[in-house]
BATORTOR-275506 format. One line per 2 residues: number of its first residue (from 1); their letters; for each residue x, y, z of N, C-alpha, C. Coordinates in steps of 0.001 Angstrom, whole numbers. Layout:
N
NUM> A> X Y Z X Y Z X Y Z | ...
***
This chain:
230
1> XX> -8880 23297 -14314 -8524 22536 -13121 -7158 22987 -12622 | -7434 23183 -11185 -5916 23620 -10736 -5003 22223 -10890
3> XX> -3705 22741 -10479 -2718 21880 -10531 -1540 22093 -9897 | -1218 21242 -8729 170 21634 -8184 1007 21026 -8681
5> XX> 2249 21761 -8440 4108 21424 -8732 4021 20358 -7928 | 4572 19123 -8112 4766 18092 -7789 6360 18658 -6994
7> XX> 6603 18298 -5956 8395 18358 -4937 8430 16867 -4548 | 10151 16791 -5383 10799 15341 -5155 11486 15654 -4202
9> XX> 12410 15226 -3300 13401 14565 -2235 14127 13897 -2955 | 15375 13749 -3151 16097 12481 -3788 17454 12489 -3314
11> XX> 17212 11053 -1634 17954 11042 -484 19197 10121 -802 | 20342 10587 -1077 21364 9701 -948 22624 9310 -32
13> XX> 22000 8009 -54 22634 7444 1584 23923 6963 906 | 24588 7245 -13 26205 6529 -538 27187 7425 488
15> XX> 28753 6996 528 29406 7886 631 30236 7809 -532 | 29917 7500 -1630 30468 7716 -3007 29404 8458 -4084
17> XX> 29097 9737 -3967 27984 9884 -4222 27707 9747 -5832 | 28881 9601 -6830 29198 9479 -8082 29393 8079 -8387
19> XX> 28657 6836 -7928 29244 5854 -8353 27416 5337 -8867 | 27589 3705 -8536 26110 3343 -8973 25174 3850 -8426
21> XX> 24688 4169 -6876 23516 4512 -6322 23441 5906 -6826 | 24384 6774 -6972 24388 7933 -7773 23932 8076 -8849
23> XX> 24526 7736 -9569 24390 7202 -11086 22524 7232 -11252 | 22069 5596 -10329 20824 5298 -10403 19924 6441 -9529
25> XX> 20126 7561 -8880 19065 8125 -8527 19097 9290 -9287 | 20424 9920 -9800 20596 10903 -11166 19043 10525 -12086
27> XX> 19253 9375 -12416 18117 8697 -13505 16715 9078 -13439 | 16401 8513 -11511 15284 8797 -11164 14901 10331 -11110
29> XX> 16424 10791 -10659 15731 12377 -11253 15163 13160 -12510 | 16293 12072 -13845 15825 12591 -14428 13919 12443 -14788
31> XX> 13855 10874 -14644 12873 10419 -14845 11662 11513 -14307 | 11687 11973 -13120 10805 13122 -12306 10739 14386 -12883
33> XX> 11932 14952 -13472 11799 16126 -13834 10778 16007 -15210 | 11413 15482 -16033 10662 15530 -17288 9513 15062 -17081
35> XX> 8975 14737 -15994 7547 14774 -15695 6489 15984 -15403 | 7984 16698 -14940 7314 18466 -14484 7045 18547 -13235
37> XX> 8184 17801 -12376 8124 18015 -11113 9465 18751 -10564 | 9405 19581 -9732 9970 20099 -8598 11226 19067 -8142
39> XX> 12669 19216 -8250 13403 18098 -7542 15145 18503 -6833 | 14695 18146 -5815 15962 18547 -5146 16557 17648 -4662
41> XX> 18278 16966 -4475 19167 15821 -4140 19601 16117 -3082 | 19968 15430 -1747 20794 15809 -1159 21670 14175 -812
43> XX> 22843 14323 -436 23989 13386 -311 24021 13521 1525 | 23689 12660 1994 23317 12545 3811 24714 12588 4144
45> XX> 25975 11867 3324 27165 11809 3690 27940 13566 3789 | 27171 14707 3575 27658 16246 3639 27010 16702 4626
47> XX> 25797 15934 5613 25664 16325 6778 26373 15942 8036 | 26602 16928 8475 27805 17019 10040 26796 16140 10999
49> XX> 27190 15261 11302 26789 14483 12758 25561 14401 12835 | 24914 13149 11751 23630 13000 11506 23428 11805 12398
51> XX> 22626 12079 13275 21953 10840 14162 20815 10493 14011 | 20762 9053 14634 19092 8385 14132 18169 9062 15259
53> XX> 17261 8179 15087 16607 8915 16162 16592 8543 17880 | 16461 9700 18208 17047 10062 19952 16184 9221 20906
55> XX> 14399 8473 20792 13642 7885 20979 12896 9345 22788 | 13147 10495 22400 12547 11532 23188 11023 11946 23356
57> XX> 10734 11256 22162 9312 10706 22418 8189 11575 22044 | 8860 13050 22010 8581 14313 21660 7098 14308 20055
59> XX> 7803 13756 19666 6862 13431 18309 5800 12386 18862 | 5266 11848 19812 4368 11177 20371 3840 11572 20828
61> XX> 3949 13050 21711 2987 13320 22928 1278 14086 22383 | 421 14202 23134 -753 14462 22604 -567 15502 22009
63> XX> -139 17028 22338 106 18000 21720 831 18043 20441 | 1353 17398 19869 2742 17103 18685 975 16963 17753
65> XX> 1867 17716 16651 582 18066 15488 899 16557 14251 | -296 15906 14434 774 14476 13589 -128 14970 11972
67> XX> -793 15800 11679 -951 16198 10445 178 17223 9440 | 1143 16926 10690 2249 18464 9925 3728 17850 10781
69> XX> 4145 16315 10942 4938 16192 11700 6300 16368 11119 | 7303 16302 12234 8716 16383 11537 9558 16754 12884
71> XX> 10675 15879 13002 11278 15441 14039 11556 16808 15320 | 11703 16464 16026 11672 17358 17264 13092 17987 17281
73> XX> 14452 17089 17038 15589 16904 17286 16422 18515 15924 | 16557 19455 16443 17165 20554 15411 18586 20360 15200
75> XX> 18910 19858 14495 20120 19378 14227 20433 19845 12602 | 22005 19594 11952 22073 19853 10774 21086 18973 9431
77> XX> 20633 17668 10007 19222 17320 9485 18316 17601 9327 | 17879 18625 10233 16191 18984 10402 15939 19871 9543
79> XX> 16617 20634 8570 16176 21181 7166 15379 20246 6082 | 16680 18647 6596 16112 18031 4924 14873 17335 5367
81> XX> 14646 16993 7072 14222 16598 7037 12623 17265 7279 | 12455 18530 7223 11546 19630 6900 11270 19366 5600
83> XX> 12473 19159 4510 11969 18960 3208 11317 17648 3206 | 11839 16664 3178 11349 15517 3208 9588 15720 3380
85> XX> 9009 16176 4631 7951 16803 5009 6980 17255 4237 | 7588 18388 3630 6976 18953 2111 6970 18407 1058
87> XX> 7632 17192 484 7791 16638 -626 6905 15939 -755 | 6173 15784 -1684 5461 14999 -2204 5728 13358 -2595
89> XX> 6999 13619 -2856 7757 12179 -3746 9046 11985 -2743 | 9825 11275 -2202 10881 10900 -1884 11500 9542 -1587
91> XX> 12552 9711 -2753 13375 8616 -2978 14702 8602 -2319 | 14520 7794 -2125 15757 7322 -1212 16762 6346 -1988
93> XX> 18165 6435 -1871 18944 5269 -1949 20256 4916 -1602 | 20647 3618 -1476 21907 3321 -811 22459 1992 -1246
95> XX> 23877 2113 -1180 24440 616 -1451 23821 -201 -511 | 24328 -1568 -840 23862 -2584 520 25017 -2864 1439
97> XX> 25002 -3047 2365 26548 -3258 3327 25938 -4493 4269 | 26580 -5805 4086 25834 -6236 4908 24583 -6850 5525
99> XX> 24020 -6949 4235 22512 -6928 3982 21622 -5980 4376 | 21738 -4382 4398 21110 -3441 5168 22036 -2411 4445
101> XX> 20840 -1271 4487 21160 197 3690 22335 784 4633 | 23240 1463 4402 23787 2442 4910 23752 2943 6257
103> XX> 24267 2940 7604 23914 3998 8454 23315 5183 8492 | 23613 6140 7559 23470 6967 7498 21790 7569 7112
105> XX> 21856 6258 5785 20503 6162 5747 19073 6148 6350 | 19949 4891 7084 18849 4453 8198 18102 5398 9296
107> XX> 19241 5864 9674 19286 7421 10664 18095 8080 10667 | 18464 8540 9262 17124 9564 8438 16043 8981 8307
109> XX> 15710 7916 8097 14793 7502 7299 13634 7076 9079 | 14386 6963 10387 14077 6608 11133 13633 7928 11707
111> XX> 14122 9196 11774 13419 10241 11951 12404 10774 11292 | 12371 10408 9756 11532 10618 8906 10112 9890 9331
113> XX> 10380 8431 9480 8869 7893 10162 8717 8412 11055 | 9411 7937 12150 8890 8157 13792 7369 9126 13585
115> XX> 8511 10553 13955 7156 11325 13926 5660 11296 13478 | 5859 10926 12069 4259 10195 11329 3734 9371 11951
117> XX> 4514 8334 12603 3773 6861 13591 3163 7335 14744 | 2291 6942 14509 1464 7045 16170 1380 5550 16818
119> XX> 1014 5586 17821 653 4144 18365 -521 4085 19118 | -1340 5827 18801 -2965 5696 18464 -3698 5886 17415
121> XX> -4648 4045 17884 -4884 3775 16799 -6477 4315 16232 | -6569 5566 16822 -7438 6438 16121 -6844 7492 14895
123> XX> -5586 7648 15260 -4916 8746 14251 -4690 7979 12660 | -5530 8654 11808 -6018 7836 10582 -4892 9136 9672
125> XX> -4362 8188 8555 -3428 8419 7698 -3319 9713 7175 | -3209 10911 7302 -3166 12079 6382 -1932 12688 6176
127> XX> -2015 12902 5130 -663 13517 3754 49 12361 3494 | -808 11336 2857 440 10611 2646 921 10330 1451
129> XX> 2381 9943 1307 3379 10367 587 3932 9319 -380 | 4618 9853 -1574 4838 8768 -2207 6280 8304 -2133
131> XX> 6691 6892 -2099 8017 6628 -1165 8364 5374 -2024 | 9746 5645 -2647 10679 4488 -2693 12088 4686 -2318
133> XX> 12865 3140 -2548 13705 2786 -2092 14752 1959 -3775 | 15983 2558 -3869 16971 2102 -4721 17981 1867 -4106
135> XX> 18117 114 -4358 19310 -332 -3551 20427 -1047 -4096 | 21295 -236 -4493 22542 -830 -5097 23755 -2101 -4396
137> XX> 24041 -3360 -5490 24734 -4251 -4253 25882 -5149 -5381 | 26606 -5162 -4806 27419 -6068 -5613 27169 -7721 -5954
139> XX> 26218 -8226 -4998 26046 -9617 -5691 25090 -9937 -6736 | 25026 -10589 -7649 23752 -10986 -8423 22879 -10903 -7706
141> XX> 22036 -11039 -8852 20375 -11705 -8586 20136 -12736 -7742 | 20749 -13820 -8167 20034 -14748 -7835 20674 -14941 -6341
143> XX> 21755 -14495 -6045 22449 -14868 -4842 21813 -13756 -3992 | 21472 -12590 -4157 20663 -11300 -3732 19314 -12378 -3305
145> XX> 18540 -12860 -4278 17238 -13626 -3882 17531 -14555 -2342 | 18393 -15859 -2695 18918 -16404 -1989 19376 -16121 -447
147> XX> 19395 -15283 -580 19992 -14701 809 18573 -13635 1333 | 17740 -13750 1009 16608 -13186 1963 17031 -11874 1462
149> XX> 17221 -11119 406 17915 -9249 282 16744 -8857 103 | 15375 -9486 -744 13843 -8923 -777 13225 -8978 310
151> XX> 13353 -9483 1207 12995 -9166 2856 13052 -8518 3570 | 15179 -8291 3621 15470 -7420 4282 15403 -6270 4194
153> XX> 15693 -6135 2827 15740 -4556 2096 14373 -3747 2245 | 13448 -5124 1456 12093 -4942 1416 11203 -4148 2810
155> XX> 11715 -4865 4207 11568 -4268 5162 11469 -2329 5324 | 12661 -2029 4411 12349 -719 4618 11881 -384 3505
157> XX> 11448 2 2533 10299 60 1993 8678 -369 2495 | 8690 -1372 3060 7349 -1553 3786 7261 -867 4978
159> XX> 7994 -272 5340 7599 395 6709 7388 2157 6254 | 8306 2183 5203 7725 3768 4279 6478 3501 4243
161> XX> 5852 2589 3178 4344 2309 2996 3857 2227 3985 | 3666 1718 5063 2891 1096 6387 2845 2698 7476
163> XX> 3512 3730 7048 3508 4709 7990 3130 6238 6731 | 3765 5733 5691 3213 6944 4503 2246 6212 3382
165> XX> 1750 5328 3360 1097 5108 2085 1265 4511 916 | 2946 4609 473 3025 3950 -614 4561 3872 -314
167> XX> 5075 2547 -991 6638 2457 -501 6890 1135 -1796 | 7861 1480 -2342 8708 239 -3074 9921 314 -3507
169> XX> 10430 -756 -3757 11459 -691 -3969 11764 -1635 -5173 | 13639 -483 -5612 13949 -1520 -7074 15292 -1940 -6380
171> XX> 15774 -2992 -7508 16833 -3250 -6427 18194 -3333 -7863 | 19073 -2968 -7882 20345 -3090 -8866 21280 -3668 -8402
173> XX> 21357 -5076 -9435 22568 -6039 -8589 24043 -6450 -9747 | 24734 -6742 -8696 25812 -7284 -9566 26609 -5830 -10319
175> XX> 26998 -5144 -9330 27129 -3942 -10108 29052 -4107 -9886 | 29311 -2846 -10526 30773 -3110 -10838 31394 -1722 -9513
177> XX> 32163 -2099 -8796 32630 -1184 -7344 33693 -642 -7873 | 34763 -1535 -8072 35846 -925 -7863 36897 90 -9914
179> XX> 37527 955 -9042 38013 1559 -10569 38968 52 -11405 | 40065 -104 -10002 40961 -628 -10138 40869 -2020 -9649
181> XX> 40357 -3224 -10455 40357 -4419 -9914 41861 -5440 -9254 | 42841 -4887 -9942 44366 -5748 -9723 44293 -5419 -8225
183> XX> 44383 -3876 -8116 44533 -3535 -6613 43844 -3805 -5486 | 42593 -4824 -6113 41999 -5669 -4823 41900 -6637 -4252
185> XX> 41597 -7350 -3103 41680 -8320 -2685 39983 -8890 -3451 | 39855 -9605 -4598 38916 -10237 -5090 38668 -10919 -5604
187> XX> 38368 -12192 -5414 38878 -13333 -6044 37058 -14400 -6031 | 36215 -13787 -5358 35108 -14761 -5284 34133 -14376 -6734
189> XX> 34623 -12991 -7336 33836 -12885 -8868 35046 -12553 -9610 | 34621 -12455 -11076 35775 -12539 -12373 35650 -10777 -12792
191> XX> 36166 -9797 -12587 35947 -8619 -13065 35939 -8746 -14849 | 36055 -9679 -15123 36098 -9347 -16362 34559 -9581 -16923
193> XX> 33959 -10732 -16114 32305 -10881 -16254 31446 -9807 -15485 | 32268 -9591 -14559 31683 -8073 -13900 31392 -7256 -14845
195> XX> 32243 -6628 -15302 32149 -5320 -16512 31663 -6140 -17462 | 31338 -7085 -18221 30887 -7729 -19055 28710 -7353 -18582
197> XX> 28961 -7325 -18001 27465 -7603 -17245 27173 -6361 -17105 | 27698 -4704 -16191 28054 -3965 -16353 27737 -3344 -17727
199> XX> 28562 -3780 -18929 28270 -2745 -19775 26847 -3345 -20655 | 26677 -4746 -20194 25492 -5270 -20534 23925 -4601 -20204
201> XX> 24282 -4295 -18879 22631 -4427 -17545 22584 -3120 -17256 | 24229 -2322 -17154 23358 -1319 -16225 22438 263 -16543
203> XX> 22580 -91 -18283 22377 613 -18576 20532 769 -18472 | 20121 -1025 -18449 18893 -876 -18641 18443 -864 -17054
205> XX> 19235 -652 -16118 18919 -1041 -14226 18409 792 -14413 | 19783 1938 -15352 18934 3559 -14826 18245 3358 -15587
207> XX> 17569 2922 -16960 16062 2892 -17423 15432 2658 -16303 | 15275 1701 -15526 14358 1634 -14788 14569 2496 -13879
209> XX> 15368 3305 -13475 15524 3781 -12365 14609 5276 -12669 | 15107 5555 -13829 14376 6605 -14702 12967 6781 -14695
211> XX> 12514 5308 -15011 11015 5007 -15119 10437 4889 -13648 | 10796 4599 -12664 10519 4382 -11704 10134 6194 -11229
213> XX> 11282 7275 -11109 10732 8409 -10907 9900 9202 -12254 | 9914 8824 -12775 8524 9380 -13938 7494 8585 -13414
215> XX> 6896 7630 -12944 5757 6823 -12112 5303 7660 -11035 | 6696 7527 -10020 6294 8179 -8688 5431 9204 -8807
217> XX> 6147 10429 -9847 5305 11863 -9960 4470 12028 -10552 | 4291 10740 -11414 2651 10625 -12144 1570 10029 -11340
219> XX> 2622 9414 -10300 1250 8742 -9465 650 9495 -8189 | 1880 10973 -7732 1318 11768 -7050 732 12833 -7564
221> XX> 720 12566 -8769 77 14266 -9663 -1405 13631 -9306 | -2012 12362 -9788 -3305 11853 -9698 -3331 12118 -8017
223> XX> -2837 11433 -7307 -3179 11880 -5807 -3729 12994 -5440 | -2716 14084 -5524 -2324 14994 -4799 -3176 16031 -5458
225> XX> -3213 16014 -6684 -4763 16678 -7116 -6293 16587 -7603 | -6027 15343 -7203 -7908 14457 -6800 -8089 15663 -5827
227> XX> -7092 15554 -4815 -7105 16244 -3077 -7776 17576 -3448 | -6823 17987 -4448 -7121 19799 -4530 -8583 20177 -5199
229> XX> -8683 18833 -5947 -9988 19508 -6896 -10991 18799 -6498 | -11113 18485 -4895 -12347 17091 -4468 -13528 18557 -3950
***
C-alpha cells in the first residue's frame, strides 16, 4: 500500500515567539514529527506587512479554481500561505489579547479561508484539511470558562472546520508572562501561585499539546490515504 508524507504548517501568531504559545506548538511539533510527518514553523510576526484579507473578491469569481485555492493577494504571505495550501495538517497558535487571537493571526487565517469559501452552494468540500487552534492566556480556567473564551476562541476553530473539515481547539490557561514580576504593574494574581501552578500544569498543557499533533497526523495519515488507495 502506498503511503504519503504527511506536511504540517505550524502557524505562530505570538510576537514572543519563545515564550508559552512557542513553547506549546514546539510540542505539537514534536508530537507530529515522531509520527513521521513532514513539518515546517513559521512565526507571522517575521512577515513584512501582513494584511488580512483585501475582500477583492478574486477568490470568488467563477473562473478561480476552488479545488486548488489560495489567496489572490502576492504579498510577503502568499508563500506561507501556498504552504498552508499544501499541508495536510495546520496548526495554528496565539496568545489571547482581549478575548481574541492576535492580529496577525487573524489576518492569515482570514486569507487562508476566504478562498476555500464559496457562497455556492453547489461547490461540495474537496481537500479537506486537518486544522487546529492553541490558545495561550493568562487567566485560569475557570475565569477563561466564565467569560465566554470557549465561544469566542472556539469561533475560530469552527470556522477552520466549517470551511476545511476538521478544526479544534486546546486551550492553555493561567500561564506565567512575565520574566520579572516586581517590575510590573500586577496586583489582580499572586506570582508566586502563578509559578506555583506553572511549574505544576504546564508541563502537562505541552503533553497535550504534543498529543494533540501526534493525533492530527494520525488522523490525516487515515484520511489522506483511504484517498490514495480508494
Amino acid at each position: 500500500m502506498d503511503e504519503k508524507k504527511i506536511k504540517v504548517l505550524v502557524v505562530n501568531g505570538s510576537p514572543r515567539p519563545n515564550r508559552n504559545t512557542g513553547k506549546a506548538l514546539r510540542a505539537a511539533m514534536e508530537g507530529a514529527k515522531e509520527n513521521g510527518a513532514d513539518v515546517e514553523p513559521v512565526n507571522l510576526y517575521t512577515i513584512k506587512a501582513l494584511k488580512g484579507c483585501y475582500s477583492c473578491f478574486q477568490c470568488q469569481r467563477k473562473d478561480f479554481d476552488k479545488t486548488n485555492p489560495v489567496c489572490s493577494m502576492k504579498d510577503e504571505a502568499w508563500p506561507w500561505l501556498e504552504k498552508a495550501r499544501e499541508a495536510d495538517v495546520v496548526i495554528f497558535g496565539s496568545p489571547v489579547y482581549f478575548s481574541y487571537p492576535t492580529g496577525l493571526l487573524r489576518a492569515f487565517i482570514e486569507r487562508f479561508l476566504f478562498p476555500k469559501y464559496s457562497y455556492d452552494s453547489n461547490v461540495n468540500l474537496v481537500n479537506p484539511k486537518n486544522t487546529a487552534c492553541i490558545f495561550t492566556m493568562n487567566c485560569p480556567r475557570e475565569y477563561m470558562e466564565s467569560i465566554n473564551y470557549p465561544i469566542l476562541l472556539g469561533n475560530t476553530a469552527d470556522g477552520l472546520k466549517h470551511v476545511y473539515g476538521f478544526g479544534e481547539a486546546l486551550y492553555i490557561c493561567n500561564t506565567y508572562q512575565f520574566d520579572d514580576y516586581s517590575q510590573m504593574q500586577f496586583d489582580m494574581f499572586s506570582e508566586e501561585e502563578k509559578r506555583a501552578y506553572r511549574d505544576t500544569h504546564f508541563r502537562e498543557d505541552l503533553d497535550r499539546a504534543k498529543e494533540l499533533g501526534r493525533r492530527l497526523v494520525e488522523d490525516a495519515k487515515k484520511r489522506v490515504n483511504l484517498l490514495i488507495n480508494f
